[in-house]
C-alpha positions as CSV (number, residue, x, y, z in Angstrom):
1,X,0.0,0.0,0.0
2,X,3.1,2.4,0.6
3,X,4.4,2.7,-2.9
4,X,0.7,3.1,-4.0
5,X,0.4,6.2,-1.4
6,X,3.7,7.1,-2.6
7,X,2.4,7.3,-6.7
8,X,-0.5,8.9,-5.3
9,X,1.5,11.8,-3.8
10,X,3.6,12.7,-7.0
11,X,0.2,12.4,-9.1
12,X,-1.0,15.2,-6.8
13,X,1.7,17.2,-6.1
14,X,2.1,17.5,-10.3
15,X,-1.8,18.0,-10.8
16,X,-1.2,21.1,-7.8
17,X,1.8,22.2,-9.1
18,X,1.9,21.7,-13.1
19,X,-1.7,22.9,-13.4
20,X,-1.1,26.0,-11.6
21,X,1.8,27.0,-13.5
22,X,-0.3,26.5,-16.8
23,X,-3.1,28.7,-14.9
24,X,-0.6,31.2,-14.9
25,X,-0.9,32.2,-18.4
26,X,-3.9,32.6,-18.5
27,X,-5.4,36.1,-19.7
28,X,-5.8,38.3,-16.3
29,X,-9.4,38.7,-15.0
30,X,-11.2,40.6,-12.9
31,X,-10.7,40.7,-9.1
32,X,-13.7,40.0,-6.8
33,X,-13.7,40.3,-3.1
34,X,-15.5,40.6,-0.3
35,X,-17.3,38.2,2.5
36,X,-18.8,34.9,1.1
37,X,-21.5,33.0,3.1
38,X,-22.7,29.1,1.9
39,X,-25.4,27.1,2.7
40,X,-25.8,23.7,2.4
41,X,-28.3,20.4,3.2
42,X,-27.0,17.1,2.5
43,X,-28.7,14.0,3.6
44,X,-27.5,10.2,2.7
45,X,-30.9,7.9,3.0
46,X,-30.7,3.9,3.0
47,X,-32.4,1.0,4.7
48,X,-30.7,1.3,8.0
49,X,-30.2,4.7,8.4
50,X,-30.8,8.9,7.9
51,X,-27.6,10.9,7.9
52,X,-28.5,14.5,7.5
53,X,-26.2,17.2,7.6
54,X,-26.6,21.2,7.9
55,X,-23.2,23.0,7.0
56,X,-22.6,27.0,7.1
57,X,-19.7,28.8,5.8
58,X,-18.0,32.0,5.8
59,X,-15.3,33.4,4.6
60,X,-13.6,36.1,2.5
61,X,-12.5,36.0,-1.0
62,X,-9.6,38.6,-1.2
63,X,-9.4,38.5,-5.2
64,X,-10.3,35.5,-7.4
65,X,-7.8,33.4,-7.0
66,X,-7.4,33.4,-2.7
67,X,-9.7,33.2,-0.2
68,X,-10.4,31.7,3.7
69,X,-13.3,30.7,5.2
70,X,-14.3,28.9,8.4
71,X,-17.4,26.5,8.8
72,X,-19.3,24.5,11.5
73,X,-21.0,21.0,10.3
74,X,-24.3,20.5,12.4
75,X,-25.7,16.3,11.9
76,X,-29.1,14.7,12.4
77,X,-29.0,10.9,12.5
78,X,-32.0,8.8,13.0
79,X,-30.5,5.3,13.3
80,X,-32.5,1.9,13.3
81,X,-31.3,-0.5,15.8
82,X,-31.6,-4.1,17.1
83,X,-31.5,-5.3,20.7
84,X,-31.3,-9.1,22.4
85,X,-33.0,-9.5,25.5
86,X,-31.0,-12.0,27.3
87,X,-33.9,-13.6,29.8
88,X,-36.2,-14.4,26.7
89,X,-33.8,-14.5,23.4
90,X,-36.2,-11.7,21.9
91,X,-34.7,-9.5,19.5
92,X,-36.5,-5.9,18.8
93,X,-35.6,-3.2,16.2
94,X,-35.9,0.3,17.7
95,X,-34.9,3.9,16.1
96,X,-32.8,6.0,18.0
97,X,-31.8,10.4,16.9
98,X,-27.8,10.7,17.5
99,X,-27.3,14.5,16.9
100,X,-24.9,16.3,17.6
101,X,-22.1,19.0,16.2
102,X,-19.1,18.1,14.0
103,X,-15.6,19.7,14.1
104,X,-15.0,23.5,13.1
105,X,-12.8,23.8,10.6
106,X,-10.9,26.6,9.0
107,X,-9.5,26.5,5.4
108,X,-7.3,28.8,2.9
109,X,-8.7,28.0,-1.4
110,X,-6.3,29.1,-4.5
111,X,-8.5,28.8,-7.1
112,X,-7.2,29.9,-11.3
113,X,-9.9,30.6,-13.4
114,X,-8.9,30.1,-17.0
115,X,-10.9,30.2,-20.4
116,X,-10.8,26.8,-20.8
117,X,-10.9,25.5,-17.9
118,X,-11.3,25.8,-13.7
119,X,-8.4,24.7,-11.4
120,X,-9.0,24.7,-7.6
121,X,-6.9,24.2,-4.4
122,X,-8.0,23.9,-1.2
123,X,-6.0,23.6,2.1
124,X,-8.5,22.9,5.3
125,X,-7.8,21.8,9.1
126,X,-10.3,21.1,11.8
127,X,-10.5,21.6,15.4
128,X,-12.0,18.0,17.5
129,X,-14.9,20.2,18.5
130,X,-17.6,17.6,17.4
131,X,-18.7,14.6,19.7
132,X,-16.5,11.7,19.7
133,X,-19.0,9.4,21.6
134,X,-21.4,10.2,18.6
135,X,-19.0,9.4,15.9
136,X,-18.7,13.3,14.4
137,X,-15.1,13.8,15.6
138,X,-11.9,11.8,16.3
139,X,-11.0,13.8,19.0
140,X,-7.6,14.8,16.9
141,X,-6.7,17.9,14.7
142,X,-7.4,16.6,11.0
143,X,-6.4,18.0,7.9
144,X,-7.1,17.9,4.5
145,X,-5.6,18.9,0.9
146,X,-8.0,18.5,-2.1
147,X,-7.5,19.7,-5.3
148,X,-10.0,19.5,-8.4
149,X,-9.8,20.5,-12.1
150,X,-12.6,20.6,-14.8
151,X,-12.7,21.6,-18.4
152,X,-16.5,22.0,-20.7
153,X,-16.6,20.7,-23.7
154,X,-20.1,22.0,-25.5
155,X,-22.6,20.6,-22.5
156,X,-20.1,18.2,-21.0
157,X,-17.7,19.0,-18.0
158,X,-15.1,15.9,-17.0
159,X,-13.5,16.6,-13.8
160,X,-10.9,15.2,-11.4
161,X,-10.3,15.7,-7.6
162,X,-7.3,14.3,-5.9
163,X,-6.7,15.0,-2.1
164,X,-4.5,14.1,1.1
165,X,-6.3,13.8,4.7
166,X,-6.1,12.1,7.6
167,X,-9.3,11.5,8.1
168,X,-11.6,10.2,5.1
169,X,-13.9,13.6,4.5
170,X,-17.6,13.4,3.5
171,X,-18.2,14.7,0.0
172,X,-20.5,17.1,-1.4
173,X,-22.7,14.7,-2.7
174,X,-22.1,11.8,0.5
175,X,-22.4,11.9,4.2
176,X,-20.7,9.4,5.2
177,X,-21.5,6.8,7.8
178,X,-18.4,7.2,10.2
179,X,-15.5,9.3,10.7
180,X,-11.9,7.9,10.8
181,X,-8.4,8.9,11.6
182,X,-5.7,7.5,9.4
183,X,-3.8,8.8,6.1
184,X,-5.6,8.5,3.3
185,X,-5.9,9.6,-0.4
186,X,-9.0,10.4,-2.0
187,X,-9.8,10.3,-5.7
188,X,-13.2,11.1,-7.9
189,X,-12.7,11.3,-11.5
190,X,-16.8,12.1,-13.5
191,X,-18.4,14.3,-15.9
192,X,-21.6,16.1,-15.8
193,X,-24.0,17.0,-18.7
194,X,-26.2,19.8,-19.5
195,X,-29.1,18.3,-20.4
196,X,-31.6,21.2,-21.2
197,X,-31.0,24.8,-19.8
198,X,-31.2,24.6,-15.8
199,X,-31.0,20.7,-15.5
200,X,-28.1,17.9,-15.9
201,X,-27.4,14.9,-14.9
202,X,-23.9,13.2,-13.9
203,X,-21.7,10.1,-13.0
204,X,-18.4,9.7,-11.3
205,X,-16.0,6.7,-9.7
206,X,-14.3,7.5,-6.4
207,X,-11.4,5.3,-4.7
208,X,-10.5,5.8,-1.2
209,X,-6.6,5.2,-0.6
210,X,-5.6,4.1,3.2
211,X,-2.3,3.9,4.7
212,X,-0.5,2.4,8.0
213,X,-3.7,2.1,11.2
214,X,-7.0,3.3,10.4
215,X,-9.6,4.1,13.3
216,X,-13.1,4.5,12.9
217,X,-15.5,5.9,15.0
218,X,-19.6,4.8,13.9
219,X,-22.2,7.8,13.3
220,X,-24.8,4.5,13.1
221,X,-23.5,2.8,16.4
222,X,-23.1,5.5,19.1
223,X,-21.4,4.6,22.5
224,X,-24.3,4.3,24.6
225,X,-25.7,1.3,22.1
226,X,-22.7,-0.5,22.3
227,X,-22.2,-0.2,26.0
228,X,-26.0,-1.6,26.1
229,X,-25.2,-4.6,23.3
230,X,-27.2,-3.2,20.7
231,X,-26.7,-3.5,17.0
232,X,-27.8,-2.7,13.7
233,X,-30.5,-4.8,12.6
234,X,-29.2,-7.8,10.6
235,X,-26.0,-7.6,12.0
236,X,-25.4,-10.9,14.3
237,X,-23.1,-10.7,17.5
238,X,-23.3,-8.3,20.0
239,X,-21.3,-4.8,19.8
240,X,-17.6,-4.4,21.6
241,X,-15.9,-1.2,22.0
242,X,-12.5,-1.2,20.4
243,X,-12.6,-4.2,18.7
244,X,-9.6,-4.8,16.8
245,X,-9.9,-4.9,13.0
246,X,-8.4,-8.1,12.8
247,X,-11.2,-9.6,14.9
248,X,-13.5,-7.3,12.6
249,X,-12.0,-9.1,9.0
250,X,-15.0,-11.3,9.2
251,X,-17.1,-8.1,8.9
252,X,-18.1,-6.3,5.7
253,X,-19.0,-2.9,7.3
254,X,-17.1,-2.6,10.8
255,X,-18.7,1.1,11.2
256,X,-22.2,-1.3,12.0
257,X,-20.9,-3.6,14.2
258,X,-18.6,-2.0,16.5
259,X,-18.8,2.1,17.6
260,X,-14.9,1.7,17.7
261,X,-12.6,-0.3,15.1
262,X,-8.4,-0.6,14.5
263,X,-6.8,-1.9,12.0
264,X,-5.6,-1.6,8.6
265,X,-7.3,-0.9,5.5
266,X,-10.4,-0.4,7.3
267,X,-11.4,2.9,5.0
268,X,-10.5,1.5,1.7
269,X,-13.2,2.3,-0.6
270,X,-14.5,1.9,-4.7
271,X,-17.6,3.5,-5.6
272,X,-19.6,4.7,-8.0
273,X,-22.3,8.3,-7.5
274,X,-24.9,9.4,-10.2
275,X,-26.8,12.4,-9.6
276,X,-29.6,15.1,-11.0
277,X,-29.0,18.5,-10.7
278,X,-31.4,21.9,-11.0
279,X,-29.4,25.0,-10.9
280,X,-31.6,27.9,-12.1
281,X,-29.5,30.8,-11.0
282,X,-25.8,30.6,-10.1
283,X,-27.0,31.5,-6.6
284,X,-28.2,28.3,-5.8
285,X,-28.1,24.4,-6.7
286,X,-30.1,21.1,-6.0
287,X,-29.4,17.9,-6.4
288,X,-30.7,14.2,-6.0
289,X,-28.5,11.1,-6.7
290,X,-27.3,7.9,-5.9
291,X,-23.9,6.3,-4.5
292,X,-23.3,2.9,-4.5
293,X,-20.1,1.4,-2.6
294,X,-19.1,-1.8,-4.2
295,X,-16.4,-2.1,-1.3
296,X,-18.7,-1.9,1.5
297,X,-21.8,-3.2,-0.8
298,X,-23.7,-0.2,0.4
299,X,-26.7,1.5,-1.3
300,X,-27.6,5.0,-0.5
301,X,-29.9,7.9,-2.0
302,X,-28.7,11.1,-1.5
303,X,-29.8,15.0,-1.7
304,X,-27.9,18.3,-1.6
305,X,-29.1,21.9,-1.4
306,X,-26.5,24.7,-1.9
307,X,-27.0,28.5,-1.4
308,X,-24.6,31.1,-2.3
309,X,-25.6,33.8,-0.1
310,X,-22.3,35.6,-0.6
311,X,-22.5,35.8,-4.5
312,X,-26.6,36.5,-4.1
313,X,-25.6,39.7,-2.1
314,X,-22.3,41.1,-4.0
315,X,-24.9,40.3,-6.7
316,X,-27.9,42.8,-5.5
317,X,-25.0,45.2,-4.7
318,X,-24.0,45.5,-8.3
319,X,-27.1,46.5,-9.6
């Protein structure tokens, strides 16, 4: 896995690097600045579980090309569970809310708008300000180095996004079940096409890259379940805290059966994510898709609704 991290790296250290310096020739455009605010409602929907996620950011954009911002997650969880009673061998399925607050993070973007085609860089970190006991934080600082490129051709757009974390981030389209601590590299390489004016559709295959010890703490399995011997419902076996992920190899999906797993490889990932999209303004977006994880032979639905409350106001100012 070391030499594959290590091809990994030099493909996108020379996406980063060579892109940017071909960005640089590009004819100069005009600056815009000034405070951006973004909205967004993501939820992931399958048949064990309803991940919903409210996330507000704002920054400032001090030309076109640089910019920070700062952003707090907030996540709704209604999780369907399955307990044993021991005195009568019974099993029941119940539905429990874990909510709770994810980690505030603060990032720096370079982005180099070019006439032929859109090259961003993003640098972000995050503070353990979420709840570890509900799976929204590791307790550590993570960090996270994602860079994507796009190019239209007529109505298509291909794109490719290549990052470095420690910790295996959601994406826009995917709230994902758990949150780990662990090197990774993540890749999505898609298109999207314009259908009709306002509406498109698209498709993309994403690869999640782990190195050395991966820990992952459940969004679907909180603490308190697994202290009580509850599980997800289908899952055999009672749940045990820190379980390593040797003892776990037998398991599919470790983030259902245990609310704490070790071991290696444990976030290694191959999916697939088609979606919908409605954009009638460049203010705002919505979307509807599906993601399919042929690692983790997961099924999920998935929604997304995006507000651009920054460029909506420089906007009204203009005029």
């Amino acid at each position: 896995m070391k030499p594959c991290i290590s091809r990994f790296c030099c493909l996108l250290a020379a996406l980063a690097i060579g892109i940017s310096g071909a960005c640089q020739t590009s004819q100069p455009v005009g600056q815009e600045k000034g405070f951006t605010e973004i909205e967004s409602f993501q939820g992931t929907i399958n048949s064990l579980n309803k991940l919903l996620k409210l996330d507000s950011t704002l920054g400032y954009d001090f030309n076109k090309h640089f910019g920070v911002f700062a952003g707090l997650p907030v996540y709704f969880a209604n999780v369907s569970t399955s307990t044993t009673t021991s005195t009568t061998g019974t099993t029941g399925s119940t539905s429990t809310n874990n909510n709770g607050i994810g980690n505030v993070y603060l990032g720096l973007a370079m982005r180099m708008p070019h006439e032929d085609w859109n090259f961003a860089s993003t640098l972000t970190a995050a503070a353990p300000t979420g709840s570890t006991t509900n799976g929204y934080s590791s307790g550590r600082v993570t960090a996270d180095w994602s860079n994507h490129l796009d190019r239209t051709f007529n109505r298509i757009t291909p794109f490719i996004e290549a990052g470095l974390a420690n910790t295996v981030p959601d994406s826009p389209l995917l709230t994902r079940p758990f949150t780990s601590l662990g090197i990774v590299g993540h890749l999505e390489e898609g298109a999207e096409l314009e259908l009709v004016h306002h509406f498109s559709a698209g498709a993309s295959a994403y690869q999640i890259l782990p190195t050395g010890n991966q820990k992952v703490y459940s969004r679907v399995v909180t603490s308190s379940l697994a202290a009580s011997g509850g599980s997800a419902p289908g899952k055999s076996g009672a749940v045990t805290p820190g379980k390593s992920g040797a003892a776990l190899s037998n398991h599919h999906r470790p983030f259902e059966t245990s609310f704490v797993s070790t071991g290696t490889g444990l976030t290694q990932e191959n999916g697939f994510n088609t979606w919908f999209a409605f954009q009638p303004s460049p203010f705002w977006r919505a979307e509807t898709g599906y993601s399919r994880s042929m690692t983790f032979d997961f099924n999920s639905f998935t929604f997304n609704l995006g507000l651009d409350i920054g460029k909506l106001v420089r906007s009204r100012k203009g005029h």
